[in-house]
C-alpha positions as CSV (number, residue, x, y, z in Angstrom):
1,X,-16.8,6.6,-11.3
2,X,-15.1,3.5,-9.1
3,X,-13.1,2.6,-12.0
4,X,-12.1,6.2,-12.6
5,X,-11.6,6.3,-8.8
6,X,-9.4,2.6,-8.6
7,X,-7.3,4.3,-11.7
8,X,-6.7,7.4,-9.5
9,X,-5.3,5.3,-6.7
10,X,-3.0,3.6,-8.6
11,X,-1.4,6.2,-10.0
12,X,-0.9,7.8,-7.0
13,X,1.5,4.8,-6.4
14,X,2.9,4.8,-9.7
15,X,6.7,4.8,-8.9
16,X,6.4,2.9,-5.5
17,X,8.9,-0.5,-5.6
18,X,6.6,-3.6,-5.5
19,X,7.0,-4.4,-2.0
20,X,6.2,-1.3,-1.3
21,X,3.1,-1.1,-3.0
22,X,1.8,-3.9,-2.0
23,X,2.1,-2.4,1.7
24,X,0.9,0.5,1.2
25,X,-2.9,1.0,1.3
26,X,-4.6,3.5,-0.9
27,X,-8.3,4.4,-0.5
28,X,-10.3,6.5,-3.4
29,X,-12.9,8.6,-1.7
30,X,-13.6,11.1,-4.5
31,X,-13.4,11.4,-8.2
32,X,-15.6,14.2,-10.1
33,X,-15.2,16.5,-12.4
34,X,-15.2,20.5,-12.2
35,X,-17.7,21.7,-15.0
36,X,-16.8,25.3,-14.0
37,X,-13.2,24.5,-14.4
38,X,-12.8,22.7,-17.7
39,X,-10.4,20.0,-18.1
40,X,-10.0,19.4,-14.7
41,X,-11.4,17.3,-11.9
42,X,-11.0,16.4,-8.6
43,X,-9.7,13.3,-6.5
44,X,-9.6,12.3,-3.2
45,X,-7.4,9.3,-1.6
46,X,-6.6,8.1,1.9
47,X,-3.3,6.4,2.0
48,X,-1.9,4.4,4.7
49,X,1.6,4.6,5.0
50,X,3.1,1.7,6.5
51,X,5.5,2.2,9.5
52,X,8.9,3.4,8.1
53,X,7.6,3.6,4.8
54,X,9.1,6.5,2.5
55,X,8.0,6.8,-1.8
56,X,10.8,8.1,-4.0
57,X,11.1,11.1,-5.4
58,X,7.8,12.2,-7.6
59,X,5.6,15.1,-8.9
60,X,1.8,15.3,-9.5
61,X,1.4,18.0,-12.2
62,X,-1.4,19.2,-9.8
63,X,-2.5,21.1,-7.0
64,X,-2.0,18.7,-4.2
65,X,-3.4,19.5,-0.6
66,X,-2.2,16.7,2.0
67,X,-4.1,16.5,5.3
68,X,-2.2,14.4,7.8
69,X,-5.5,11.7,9.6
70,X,-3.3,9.8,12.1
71,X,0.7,9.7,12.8
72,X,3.8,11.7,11.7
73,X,4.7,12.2,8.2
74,X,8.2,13.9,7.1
75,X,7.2,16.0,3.6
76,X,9.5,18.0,1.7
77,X,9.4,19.3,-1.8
78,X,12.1,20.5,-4.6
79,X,15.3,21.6,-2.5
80,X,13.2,22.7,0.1
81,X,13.4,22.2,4.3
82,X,11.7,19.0,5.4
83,X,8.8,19.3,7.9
84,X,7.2,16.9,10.2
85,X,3.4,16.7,10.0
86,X,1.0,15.2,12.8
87,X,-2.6,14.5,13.0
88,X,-4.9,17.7,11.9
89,X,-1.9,19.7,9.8
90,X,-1.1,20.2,6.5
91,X,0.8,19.8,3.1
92,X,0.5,22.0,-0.3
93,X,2.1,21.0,-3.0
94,X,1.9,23.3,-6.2
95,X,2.0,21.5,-9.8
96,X,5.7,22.4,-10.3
97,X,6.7,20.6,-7.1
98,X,9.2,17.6,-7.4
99,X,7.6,15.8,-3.9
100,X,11.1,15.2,-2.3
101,X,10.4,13.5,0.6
102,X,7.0,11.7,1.6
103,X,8.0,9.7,4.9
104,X,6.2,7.7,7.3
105,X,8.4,9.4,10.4
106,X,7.9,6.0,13.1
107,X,9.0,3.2,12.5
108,X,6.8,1.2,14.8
109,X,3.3,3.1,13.6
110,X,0.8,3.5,10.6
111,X,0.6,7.3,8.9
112,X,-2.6,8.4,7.4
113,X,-3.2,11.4,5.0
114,X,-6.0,12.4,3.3
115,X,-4.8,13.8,-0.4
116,X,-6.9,16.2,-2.3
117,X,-5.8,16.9,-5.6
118,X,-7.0,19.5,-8.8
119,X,-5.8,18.2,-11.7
120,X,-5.8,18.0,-15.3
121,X,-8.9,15.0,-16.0
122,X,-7.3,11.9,-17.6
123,X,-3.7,12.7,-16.4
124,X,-1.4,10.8,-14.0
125,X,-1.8,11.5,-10.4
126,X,1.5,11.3,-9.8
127,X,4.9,10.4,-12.0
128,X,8.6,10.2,-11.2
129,X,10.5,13.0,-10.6
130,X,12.7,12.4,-13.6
């Protein structure tokens, strides 16, 4: 299950430039499998956005619920309006979405979200938008 879990997290990053990555701190919390939904499982992550910190372009081929701990993030997805996200509101993101814009809006302080995802078991997480 914490390998499963670790494998999770980094694909959630998959796509992020070294530096980047190595800045950004992912957390798995969750990993398990839905028997009444076959094929498909469940993973929770808290990630740390560093201050200023913004991933490019990328999809998750799932449904994707973001759950904004501590900060402000700036989320938008496809062509669609960006919105600013603090503490206790929230981001959907269906398993069509291109995720557009996933910013860190300070540039002096950490953002937290919580991500909970439903997605197909042994897929990516997440992928590049191209």
């Amino acid at each position: 299950m914490k390998r499963c879990a670790a494998v999770v997290v980094a694909l959630i990053t998959l796509g992020l430039s070294g530096v980047a990555q190595a800045q950004t701190k992912a957390t798995p919390v969750l990993t398990k499998d839905l028997p009444d939904l076959a094929g498909k499982e469940v993973a929770i992550s808290k990630i740390v956005y560093p201050p200023g910190f913004s991933s490019p372009a990328h999809r998750h081929d799932a449904n994707t619920f973001v759950y904004v701990l501590e900060g402000t993030m700036i989320m938008s997805v496809g062509g669609g309006q960006s919105v600013t996200l603090g503490p206790g509101q929230t981001f959907y993101e269906s398993p069509s979405d291109v995720h557009a814009v996933s910013k860190n809006a300070s540039a002096t302080e950490p953002a937290t979200i919580l991500v909970f995802m439903i997605k197909d078991k042994g897929k990516p997480a997440s992928r590049p938008a191209n």
